[in-house]
C-alpha positions, 0 to 999 in steps of 0.5 A: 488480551480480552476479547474486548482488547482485541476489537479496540486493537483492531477497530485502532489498526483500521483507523490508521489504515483508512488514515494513510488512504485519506491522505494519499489519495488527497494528493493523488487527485491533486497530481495534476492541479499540482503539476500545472502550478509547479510548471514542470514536466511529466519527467520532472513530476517523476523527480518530484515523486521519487521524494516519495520513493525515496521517503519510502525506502528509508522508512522501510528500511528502519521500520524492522529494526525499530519495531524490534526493538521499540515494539509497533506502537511507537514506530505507529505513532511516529510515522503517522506523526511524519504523515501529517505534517508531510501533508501540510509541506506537501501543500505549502510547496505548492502554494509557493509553487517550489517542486523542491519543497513538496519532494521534501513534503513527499519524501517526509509522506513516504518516510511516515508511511513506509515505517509505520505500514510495517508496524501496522502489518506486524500488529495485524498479522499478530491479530490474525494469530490471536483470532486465527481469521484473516484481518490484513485483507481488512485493515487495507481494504481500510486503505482503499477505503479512505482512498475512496473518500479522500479521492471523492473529496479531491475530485469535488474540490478539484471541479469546484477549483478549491485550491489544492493547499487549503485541501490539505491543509483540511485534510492535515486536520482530519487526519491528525484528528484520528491519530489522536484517537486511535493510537489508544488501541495499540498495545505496547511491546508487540514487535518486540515480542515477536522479533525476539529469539531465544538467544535474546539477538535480533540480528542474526534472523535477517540472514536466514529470512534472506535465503528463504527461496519461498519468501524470495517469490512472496516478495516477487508478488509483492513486488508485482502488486505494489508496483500495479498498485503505486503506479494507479497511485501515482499516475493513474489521474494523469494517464486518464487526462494525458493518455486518454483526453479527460479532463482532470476532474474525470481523471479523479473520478477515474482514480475514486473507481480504481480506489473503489475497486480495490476496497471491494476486493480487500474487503471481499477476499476474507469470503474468497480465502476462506474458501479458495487457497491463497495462491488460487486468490492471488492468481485471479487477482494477477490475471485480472489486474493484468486484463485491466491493465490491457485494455487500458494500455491498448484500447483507444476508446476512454470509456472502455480504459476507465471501466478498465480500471475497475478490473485493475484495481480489483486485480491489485487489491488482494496481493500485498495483503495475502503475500504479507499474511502468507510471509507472516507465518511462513516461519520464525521470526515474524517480524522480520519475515513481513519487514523483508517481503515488504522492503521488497516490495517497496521497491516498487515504489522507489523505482516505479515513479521515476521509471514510469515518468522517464518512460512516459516522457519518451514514450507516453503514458500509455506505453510506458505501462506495459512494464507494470503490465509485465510485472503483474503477468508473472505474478500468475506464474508465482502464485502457488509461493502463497501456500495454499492455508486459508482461515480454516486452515490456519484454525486447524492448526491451532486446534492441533497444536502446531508449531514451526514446520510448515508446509505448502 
């Protein structure tokens, strides 16, 4: 590809990127407004997320196989497609006040960006070959970023009682807008490209990823990190305003800080693993998620757990991103390598809302955090399982030729 190809491809990958966090963090800082017009309970509101988990794992599960074989444009394409349509089931469920119809609306969400995030993390992580710098950071520092504005935006419409089905309606619209600008930059056959082995059979490289001990810990922090992160996604509004008296419109100034927390870490790690290792990163990520978290379960004080928040979402910023890039080129067979460790951490997100709504409904918000707490410790303790290359690494090793065996 031209050097002209490669920006255009980039400059798409980020848009799609800063798409999905528009559209989630629009529901996210609706969570509460929606609760109160479902009339459900905290645990009910846990069923009604599982759609999401649910919507998720599936498009995970399918995503590998179809980008093998479709290549990553079309899965893209596809689970934007699901994307935008959700957001507008999403909010006539809630005008008709029917819990059923937005777990549908969520689940078609989870579906849309479980297969079309694997796509788009094989499409980075192969510009990433092509550039020898790091871009996966940047393409979900893209995420948090529209996180930020989608989540300023919710919480204007929230303190201006807009209701919460004509903002996503609007927000369908913004989206759809730039999917169809975007899908352009994509090439076609990436994934196909990379899944393919020499035996022209795709389906023997799953067993053998599987027996990877090092991806098995790759997906471990994954697992810990999108679970830190899918539990600030799914809860944090309502844990500021049921945990610690906000009322809502705080509650999604709470979240804009966690969202903006975590844009400033993912676009500020290519700086840090351009001079540290990748394990070094992931374990001061850990530890600062697991300091914020702390004190936003422990401390009794609201100013003291929102400021929290900002060390929580600086902590979840950078380890999916950096797990991702390390399974990428851990070895052969890179599309089911980022698909493995991302299905294994999208088990986060299929267990984390209904648990942590279960938990909260006996016990409280709160407490219900420390599991997500103990996850992201021992997260510290799996780090070194990301390797130690960074940008300057990984160009080394281009320049020198290498191949195959790579080392931690």
């Amino acid at each position: 590809m031209t050097d002209r190809a490669v920006r255009r491809r980039r400059r798409a990958l980020y848009l799609f990127f800063f798409l999905n966090g528009i559209a989630m963090s629009s529901w996210i800082t609706r969570t509460p407004d929606v609760r109160d017009r479902l009339g459900v309970s905290t645990g009910e509101m846990g069923l009604v997320l599982f759609g999401l988990s649910v919507g998720s794992m599936a498009g995970i599960l399918c995503s590998g196989r179809f980008v093998s074989r479709f290549g990553t444009r079309p899965v893209t394409a596809l689970g934007t497609l699901f994307v935008v349509v959700s957001v507008v089931v999403v909010g006539g469920g809630t005008a008709l006040a029917s819990a059923p119809l937005v777990a549908a609306g969520l689940c078609l969400f989870g579906l849309g960006v479980g297969a079309g995030e694997v796509a788009i993390n094989v499409d980075g992580a192969d510009v990433e070959r092509i550039t020898g710098r790091p871009v996966l950071p940047t393409l979900h520092g893209c995420f948090s970023l529209g996180t930020v504005i989608g989540g300023l935006a919710g919480m204007a419409a929230t303190a201006a009682a807009f209701p919460a089905q004509w903002h996503l309606l609007a927000v369908a619209v913004v989206t759809a807008a730039m999917f169809g600008y975007a899908i352009g930059g994509v090439p076609a056959g990436i994934g196909v490209r990379a899944a393919a082995p020499a035996s022209g059979s795709v389906r023997p490289a799953g067993p053998r990823v599987w027996k990877d001990r090092r991806l098995l810990m790759i997906g471990a922090i994954v697992l810990a990190m999108a679970l830190a992160e899918g539990a600030a996604n799914d809860w944090l509004p309502l844990l500021m305003v049921d945990g610690h008296g906000l009322d809502a419109a705080l509650g999604s100034l709470v979240f804009v800080g966690f969202a903006a927390a975590m844009t400033l870490g993912r676009f500020g790690g290519s700086f840090f693993l351009s001079r540290y290792s990748r394990a070094a990163v992931v374990r001061a990520s850990a530890v600062s998620g697991a300091v914020g978290l702390c004190l936003v379960i422990f401390s009794d004080n609201a100013v003291v757990a929102a400021a929290a928040v900002l060390f929580w979402g600086l902590g979840a910023s950078l380890g999916f991103p950096v797990a991702l890039s390390a399974a990428g080129d851990s070895g052969p067979d890179e599309t089911a390598r980022v698909g493995l460790v991302a299905t294994i951490g999208y088990v986060a997100f299929l267990v984390g809302p209904p648990t942590l709504g279960f938990l909260g409904d006996h016990y409280g918000l709160r407490p219900a955090m420390v599991v997500v707490l103990a996850f992201v410790a021992a997260a510290v303790f799996v780090a070194p399982a990301a390797g130690t290359r960074g940008s300057r690494h990984r160009e080394a090793e281009a320049e020198a030729g290498a191949s195959g065996g790579l080392t931690v």
